[in-house]
C-alpha positions as CSV (number, residue, x, y, z in Angstrom):
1,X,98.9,83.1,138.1
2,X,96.0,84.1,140.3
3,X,92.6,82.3,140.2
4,X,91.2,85.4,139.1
5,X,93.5,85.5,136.3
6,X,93.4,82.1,135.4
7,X,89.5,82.2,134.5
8,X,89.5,85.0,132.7
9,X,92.3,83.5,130.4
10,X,90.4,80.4,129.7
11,X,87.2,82.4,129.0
12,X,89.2,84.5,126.8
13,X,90.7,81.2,125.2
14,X,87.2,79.0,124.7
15,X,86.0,82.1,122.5
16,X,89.2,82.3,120.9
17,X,90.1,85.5,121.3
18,X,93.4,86.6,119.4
19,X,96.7,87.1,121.7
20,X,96.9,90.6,120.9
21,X,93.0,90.8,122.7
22,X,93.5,88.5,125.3
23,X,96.8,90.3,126.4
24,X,95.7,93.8,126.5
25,X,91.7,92.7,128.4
26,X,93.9,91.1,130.9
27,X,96.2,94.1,131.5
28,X,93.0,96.7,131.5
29,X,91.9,94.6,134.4
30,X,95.2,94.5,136.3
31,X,95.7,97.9,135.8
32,X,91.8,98.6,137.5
33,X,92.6,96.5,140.5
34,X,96.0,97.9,141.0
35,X,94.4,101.7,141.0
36,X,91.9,100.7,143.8
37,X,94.5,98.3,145.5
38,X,92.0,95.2,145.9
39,X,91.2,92.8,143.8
40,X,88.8,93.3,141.2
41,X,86.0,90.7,142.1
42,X,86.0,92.8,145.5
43,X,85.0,96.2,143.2
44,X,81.5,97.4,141.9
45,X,79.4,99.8,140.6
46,X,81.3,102.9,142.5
47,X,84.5,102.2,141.7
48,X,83.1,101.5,138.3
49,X,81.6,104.4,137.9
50,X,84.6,106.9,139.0
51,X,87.5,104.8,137.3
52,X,86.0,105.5,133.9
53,X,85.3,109.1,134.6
54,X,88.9,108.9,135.6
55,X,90.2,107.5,132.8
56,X,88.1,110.0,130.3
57,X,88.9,113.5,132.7
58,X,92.4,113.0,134.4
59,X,93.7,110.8,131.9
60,X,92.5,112.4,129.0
61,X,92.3,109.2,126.9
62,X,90.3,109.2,123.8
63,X,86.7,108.1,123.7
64,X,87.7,105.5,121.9
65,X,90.5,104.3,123.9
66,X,87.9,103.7,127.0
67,X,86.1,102.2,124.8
68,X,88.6,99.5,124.4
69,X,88.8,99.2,128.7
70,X,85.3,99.4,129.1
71,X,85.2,96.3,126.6
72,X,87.3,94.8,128.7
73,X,86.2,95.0,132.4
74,X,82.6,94.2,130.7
75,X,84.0,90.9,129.8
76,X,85.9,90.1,133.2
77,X,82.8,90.8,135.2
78,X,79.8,89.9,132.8
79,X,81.7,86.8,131.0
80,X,84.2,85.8,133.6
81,X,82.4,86.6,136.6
82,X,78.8,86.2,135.7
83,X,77.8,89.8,136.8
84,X,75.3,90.4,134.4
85,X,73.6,93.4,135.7
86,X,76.8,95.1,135.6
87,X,76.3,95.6,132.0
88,X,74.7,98.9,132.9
89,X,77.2,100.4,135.1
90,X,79.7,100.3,132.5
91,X,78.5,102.5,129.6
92,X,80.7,103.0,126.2
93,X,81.4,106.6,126.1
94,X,80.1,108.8,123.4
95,X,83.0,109.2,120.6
96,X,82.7,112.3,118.5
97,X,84.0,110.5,115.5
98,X,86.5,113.4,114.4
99,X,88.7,112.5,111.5
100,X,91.9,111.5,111.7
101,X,95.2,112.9,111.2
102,X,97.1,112.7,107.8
103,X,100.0,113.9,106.7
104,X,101.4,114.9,103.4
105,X,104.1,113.3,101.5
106,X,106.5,115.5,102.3
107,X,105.7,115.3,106.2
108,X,106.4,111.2,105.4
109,X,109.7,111.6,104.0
110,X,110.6,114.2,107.0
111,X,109.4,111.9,109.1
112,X,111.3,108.4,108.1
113,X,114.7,110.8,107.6
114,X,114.4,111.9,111.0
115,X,114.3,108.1,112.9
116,X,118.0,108.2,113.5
117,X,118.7,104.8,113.7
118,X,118.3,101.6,111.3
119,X,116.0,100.4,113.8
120,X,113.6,103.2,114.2
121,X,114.0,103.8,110.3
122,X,112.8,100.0,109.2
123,X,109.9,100.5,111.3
124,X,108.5,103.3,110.4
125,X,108.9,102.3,106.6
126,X,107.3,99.0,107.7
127,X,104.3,101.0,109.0
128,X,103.8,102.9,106.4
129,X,104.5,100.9,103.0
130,X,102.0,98.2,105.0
131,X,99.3,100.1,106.9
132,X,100.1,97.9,109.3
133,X,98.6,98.1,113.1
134,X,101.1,98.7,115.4
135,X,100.4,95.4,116.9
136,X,100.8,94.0,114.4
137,X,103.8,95.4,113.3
138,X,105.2,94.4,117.0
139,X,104.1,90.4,115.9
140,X,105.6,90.3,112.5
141,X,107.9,87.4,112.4
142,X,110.7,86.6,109.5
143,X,108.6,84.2,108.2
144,X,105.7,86.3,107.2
145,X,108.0,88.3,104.5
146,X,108.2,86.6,101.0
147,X,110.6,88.1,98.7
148,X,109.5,85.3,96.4
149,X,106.1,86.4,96.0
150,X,106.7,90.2,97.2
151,X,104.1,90.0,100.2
152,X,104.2,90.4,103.5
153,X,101.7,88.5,105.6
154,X,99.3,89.8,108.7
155,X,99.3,86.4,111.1
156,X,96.3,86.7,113.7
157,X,95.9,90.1,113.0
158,X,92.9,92.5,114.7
159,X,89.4,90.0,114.5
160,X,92.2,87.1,114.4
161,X,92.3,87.6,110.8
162,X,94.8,86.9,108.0
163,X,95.6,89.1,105.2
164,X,98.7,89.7,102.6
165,X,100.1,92.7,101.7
166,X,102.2,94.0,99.1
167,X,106.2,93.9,99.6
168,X,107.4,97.5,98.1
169,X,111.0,96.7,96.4
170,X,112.3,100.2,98.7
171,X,110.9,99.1,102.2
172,X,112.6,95.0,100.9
173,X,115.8,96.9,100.4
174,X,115.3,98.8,103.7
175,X,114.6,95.1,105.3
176,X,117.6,93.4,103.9
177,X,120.1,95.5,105.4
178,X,118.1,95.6,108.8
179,X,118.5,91.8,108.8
180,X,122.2,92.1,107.4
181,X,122.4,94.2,110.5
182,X,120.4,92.8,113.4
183,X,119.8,89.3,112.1
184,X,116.6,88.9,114.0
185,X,115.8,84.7,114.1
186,X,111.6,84.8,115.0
187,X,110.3,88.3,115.4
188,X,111.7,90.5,113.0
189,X,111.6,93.3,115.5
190,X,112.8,91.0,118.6
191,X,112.8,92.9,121.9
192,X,116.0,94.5,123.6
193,X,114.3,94.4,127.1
194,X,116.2,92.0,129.4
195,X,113.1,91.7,131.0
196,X,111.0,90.0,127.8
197,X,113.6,88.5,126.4
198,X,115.5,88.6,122.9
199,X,112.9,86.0,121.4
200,X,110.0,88.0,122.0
201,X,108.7,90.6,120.3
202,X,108.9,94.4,121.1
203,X,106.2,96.4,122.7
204,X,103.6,98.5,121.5
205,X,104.6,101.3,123.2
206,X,108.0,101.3,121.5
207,X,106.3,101.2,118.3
208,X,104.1,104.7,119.7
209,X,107.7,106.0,121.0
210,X,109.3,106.0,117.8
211,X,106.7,107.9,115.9
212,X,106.3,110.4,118.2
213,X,110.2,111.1,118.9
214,X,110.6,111.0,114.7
215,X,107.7,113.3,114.3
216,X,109.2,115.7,117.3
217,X,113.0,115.9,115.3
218,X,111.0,116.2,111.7
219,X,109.1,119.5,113.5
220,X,105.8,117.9,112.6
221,X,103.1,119.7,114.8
222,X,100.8,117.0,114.2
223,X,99.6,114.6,116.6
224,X,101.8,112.0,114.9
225,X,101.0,107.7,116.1
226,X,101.5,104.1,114.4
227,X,97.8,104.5,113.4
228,X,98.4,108.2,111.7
229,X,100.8,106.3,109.4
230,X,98.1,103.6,108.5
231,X,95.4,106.4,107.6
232,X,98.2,108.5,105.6
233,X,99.0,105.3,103.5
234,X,95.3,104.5,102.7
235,X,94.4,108.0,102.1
236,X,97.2,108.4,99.6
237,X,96.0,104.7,98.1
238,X,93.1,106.3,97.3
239,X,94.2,109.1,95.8
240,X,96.3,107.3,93.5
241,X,93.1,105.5,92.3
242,X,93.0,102.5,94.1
243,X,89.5,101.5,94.5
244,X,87.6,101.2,98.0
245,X,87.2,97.3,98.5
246,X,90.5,97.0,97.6
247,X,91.7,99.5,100.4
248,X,89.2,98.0,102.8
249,X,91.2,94.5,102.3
250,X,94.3,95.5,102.6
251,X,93.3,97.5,106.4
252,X,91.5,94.1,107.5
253,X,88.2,95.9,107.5
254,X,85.0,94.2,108.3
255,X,83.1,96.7,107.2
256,X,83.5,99.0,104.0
257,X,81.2,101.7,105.6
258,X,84.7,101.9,108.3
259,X,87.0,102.4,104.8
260,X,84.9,105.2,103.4
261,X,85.8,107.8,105.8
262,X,89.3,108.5,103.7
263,X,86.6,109.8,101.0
264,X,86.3,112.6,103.2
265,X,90.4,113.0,103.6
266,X,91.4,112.5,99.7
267,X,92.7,115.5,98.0
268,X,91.7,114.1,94.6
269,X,87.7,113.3,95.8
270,X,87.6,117.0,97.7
271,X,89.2,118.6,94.7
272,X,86.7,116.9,92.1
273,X,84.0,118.5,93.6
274,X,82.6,122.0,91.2
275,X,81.8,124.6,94.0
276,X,78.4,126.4,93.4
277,X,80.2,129.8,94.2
278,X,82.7,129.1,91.4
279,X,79.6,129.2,89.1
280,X,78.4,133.1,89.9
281,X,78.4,135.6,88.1
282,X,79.5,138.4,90.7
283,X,81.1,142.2,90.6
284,X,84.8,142.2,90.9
285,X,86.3,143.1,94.5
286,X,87.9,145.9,93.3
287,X,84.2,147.2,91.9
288,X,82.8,146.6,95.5
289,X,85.9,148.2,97.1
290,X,85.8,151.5,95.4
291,X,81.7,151.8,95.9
292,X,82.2,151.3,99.1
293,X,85.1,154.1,99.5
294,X,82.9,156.7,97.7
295,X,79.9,155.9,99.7
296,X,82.2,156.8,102.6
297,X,83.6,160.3,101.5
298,X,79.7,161.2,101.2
C-alpha cells in the first residue's frame, strides 16, 4: 500500500466511513492517477478541470455519477491532503433531476424468466422483493436472512445504516434452493473470481451485468439497472397503498422529500387526479369534422 493510499484510508476510517464508501473514494482516485499516469498529489487544477469534463462528455456518465467522483477526489485532496482551495476547482455538476425508469409488472416477470441461470434468477428476485442497493445486495451475508422472523437485514448499508426488510415466502423459496444448490458459507452471493476469492463477496458490476443481459433476452427497451428494480418495487409499494414513511424506511432514506418523487411515478396517484378537460362541455368531433368539410366545398 502506497503512502498516499495509506492516508487516505485512515482519514476515511477516523470519520468512519462505511466499506462500501471507503472502497469506491479510493478506486475514483486510483482510477484519476492512472488516466494521467502520475501520482495524484503531483495533479491540480488542469488536470482537474479536464478529467471531469472527460468524465461528463467522452464518458457520458450521469450527472450524478460524477457527482459521486467529484465527492471523492474533494475528499483526497481537501481532507487527505489539506488542499483546501481546491474546493473550487472541483464543482458538482448540475443534475437535471429526470425521473427514473420503472417498469410494469409484466416487464418484472419477463425480466426474472429471462436470467437463465439459478444464480442470475435469486438475484434479481433478491433485488426486487428487497429494494435492495446493489451494494448492498453484493454484501448480503447468510446471516442477515431470518426465516424465523421473515426479514432480511441491510448490515452497514448506504450512510452506514441498518434496516430490516421483509422476507417474501416466493423470493425464501427461491433462496432455499439457491443455498440447496450453491451452499454459500459467508456471503450469500460469494464471488467465482479466482482473483477475490470464494469468501468474498461478488462485484457490483456483476450485479449491473445481470440486469442488463436479463433485460436484453426479456426485449425490454428500457434502460434496465440494480437501481431500476429498487424504484419499480417502491413505486408498486405505493400503489398498493403502502404509506410514504413507511416506503422511505424500507429505502434507507434520510430524507422523505427523496421518497416522494414515486408520487409522480404511481399509476394510482396520476390516475386519481379529475382532469379539467374531462369537465367541458364541448361539440362532438364528428360535429366539428363535418363543419369543417362543408366550409371546405364553399
Amino acid at each position: 500500500m502506497t503512502r498516499l493510499r495509506k492516508m487516505m484510508l485512515e482519514e476515511l476510517q477516523r470519520r468512519n466511513y462505511s466499506a462500501c464508501t471507503t472502497r469506491n473514494y479510493l478506486r475514483v482516485v486510483s482510477d484519476f492517477a492512472k488516466h494521467f499516469g502520475k501520482s495524484p498529489d503531483k495533479l491540480g487544477p488542469n488536470e482537474l478541470r479536464t478529467y471531469q469534463a472527460y468524465l461528463l462528455t467522452e464518458c457520458k456518465l450521469t450527472p450524478g455519477t460524477v457527482v459521486n467522483r467529484v465527492a471523492a477526489l474533494r475528499f483526497f485532496f481537501v481532507k487527505t491532503l489539506k488542499r483546501h482551495q481546491f474546493r473550487e476547482f472541483l464543482p458538482y455538476p448540475r443534475d437535471q433531476r429526470r425521473l427514473p425508469t420503472v417498469l410494469s409488472l409484466e416487464e418484472v416477470a419477463r425480466l426474472i424468466d429471462a436470467a437463465g441461470t439459478l444464480f442470475r434468477r435469486t438475484l434479481l428476485m433478491t433485488l426486487y422483493a428487497t429494494g435492495m442497493r446493489r451494494s448492498e445486495l453484493a454484501h448480503l451475508k447468510v446471516s442477515d436472512i431470518d426465516s424465523q422472523r421473515m426479514i432480511i437485514r441491510v448490515v452497514q448499508g448506504k450512510g452506514g445504516k441498518d434496516r430490516d426488510l421483509p422476507l417474501s415466502p416466493a423470493l425464501l423459496e427461491t433462496l432455499r434452493e439457491y443455498w440447496r444448490w450453491r451452499k454459500p458459507k459467508t456471503y450469500f452471493f460469494p464471488s467465482r473470481d479466482p482473483r477475490r476469492g470464494s469468501e468474498q463477496p461478488i462485484s457490483d458490476k456483476t450485479v449491473w451485468i445481470a440486469c442488463s443481459d436479463a433485460a436484453r433476452l426479456a426485449g425490454i427497451r428500457k434502460r434496465v439497472t440494480p437501481h431500476t428494480l429498487r424504484h419499480s418495487w417502491a413505486t408498486q409499494l405505493l400503489e398498493a397503498g403502502t404509506d410514504l414513511r413507511t416506503i422511505q424506511v424500507l429505502l434507507g432514506h434520510g430524507d422523505l422529500e427523496t421518497t416522494a418523487k414515486y408520487l409522480h411515478l404511481s399509476r394510482r396517484h396520476l390516475q386519481a387526479v379529475i382532469n379539467p378537460l374531462d369537465g367541458l362541455v364541448l361539440s362532438s368531433t364528428a360535429n366539428i369534422s363535418h363543419s369543417f368539410k362543408r366550409k371546405s366545398e364553399k
